[in-house]
N, C-alpha and C positions, 0 to 999 in steps of 0.2 A: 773316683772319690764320690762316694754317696754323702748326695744331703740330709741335713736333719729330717727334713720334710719326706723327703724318698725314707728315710729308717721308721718317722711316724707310720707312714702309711705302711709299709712294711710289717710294723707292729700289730697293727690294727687288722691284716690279712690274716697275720700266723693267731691272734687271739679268737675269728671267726667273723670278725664284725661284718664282712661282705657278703660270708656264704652263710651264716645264721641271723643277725640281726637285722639287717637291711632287706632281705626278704621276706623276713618275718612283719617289719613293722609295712613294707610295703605292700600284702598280701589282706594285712589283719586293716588297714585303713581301706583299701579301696571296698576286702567286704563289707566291710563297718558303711559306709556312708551306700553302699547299694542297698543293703538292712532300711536304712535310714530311710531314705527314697523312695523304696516301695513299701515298705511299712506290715512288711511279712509277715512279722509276731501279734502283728494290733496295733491300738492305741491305749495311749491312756486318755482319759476324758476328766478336765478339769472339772469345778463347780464353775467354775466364768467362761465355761463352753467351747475352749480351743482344747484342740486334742496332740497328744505328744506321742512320738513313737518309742518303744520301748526299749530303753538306752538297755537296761541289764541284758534281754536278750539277746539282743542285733551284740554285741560286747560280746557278752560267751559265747553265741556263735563266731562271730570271724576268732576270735580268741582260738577254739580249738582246728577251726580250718587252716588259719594259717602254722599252728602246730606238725597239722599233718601234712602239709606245703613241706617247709623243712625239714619231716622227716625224711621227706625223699629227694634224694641228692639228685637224682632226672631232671625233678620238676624243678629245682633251686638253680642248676645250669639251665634250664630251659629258661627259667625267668630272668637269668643273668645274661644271657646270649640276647634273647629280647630286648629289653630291656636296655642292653648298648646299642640295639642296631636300630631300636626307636628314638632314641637322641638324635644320631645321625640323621635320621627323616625331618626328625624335628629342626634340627641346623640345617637341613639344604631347603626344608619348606620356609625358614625365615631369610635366609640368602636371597631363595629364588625370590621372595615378596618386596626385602628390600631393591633388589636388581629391577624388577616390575615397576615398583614404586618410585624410583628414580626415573621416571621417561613419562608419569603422571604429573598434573599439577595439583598444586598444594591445597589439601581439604581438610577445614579444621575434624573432620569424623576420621580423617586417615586413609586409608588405602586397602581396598579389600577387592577381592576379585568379582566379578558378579555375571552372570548369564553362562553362556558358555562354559567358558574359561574355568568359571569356580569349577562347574558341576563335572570336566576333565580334568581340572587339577583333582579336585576330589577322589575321583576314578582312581588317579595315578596313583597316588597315597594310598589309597585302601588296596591296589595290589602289589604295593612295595608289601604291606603291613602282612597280606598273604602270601605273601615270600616268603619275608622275618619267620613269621610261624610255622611254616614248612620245613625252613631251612634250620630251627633249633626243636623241633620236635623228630626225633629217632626213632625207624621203627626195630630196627636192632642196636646192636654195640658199635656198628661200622657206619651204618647207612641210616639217613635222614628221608623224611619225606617228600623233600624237594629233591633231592637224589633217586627217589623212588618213580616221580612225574617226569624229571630227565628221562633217565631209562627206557618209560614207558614211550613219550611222544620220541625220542630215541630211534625208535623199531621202525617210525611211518617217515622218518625224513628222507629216506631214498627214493619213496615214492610220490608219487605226483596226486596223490590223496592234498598234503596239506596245500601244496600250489595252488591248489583247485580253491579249497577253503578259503583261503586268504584271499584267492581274485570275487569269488563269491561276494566275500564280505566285503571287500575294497568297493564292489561292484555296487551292492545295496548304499552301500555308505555315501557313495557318490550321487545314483538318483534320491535318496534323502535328504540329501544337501541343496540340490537344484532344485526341490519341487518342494521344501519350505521357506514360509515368509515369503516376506517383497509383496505382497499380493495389498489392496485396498482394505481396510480396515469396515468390518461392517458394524452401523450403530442404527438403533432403533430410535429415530425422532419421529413422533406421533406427535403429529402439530393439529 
């Protein structure tokens, strides 16, 4: 027995609104406010000397990009595939912070990562996010380009090439660790 709600949305698939509107306006806003930001077209320059960026063309440009976005039903599953699997990051990066932030004590600014921690959580995230992109960009009808990088490192796993890499890297990463910090803090007091 389907719900009203399961037959709205239902609706709302078979009229287009996921695979033509929601990408459309999601395409045409992020280029709109990059326009914005960098201020590509110019400015306008008031008489009371603050200057404006050019709402008609930053507008007609993402206007017809995200046109051509839409045209191509690749790029609209590409941005859909994405686009779900960046939520996802976005829910376990607040999990994980809530989880974190439970074992901290209570600071009215909140709870943020800082040193370390951030700048590997950071890392982590940016290559889920080059995943996501690998994983919904095709270079044929069959195969993705995360499929394609499989394949490839694929060829070398029987070989003791990547063993090597890996203790290499394990190896640097460990005297890096040992032989920063903990050392005397040097200050210049000229008395």
């Amino acid at each position: 027995m389907a719900s009203s709600f399961r037959e709205a949305l239902g609706f709302l698939d078979n009229i287009g609104v996921y695979d033509v509107v929601l990408p459309f306006i999601l395409v045409f806003v992020i280029v709109f406010a990059i326009l914005e930001k960098t201020r590509v077209f110019g400015v306008y320059t008031y008489p009371d000397g603050k200057e404006y960026p050019k709402k008609n063309l930053d507008s007609m440009v993402a206007f017809c990009i995200a046109f051509f976005v839409i045209a191509s039903s690749q790029l609209v599953e590409a941005i859909t595939k994405i686009s779900a699997n960046m939520v996802i990051i976005l829910m376990a990066t607040v999990l994980f912070l809530m989880l974190a932030g439970s074992f901290h004590r209570e600071d009215p600014k909140g709870f943020f990562l800082e040193g370390g921690y951030k700048t590997a959580f950071m890392a982590l995230v940016g290559i889920g996010l080059v995943v996501i992109f690998l994983d919904a960009l095709k270079v044929d009808e069959n195969t993705t380009w995360l499929q394609q990088v499989e394949q490839w490192l694929g060829q070398f796993s029987s070989s003791s090439t990547i063993a090597s890499v890996i203790l290499i890297i394990f190896t640097i990463g460990i005297i890096i660790f040992a032989t920063t910090g903990g050392g005397p803090v040097k200050t210049n007091d000229k008395n």
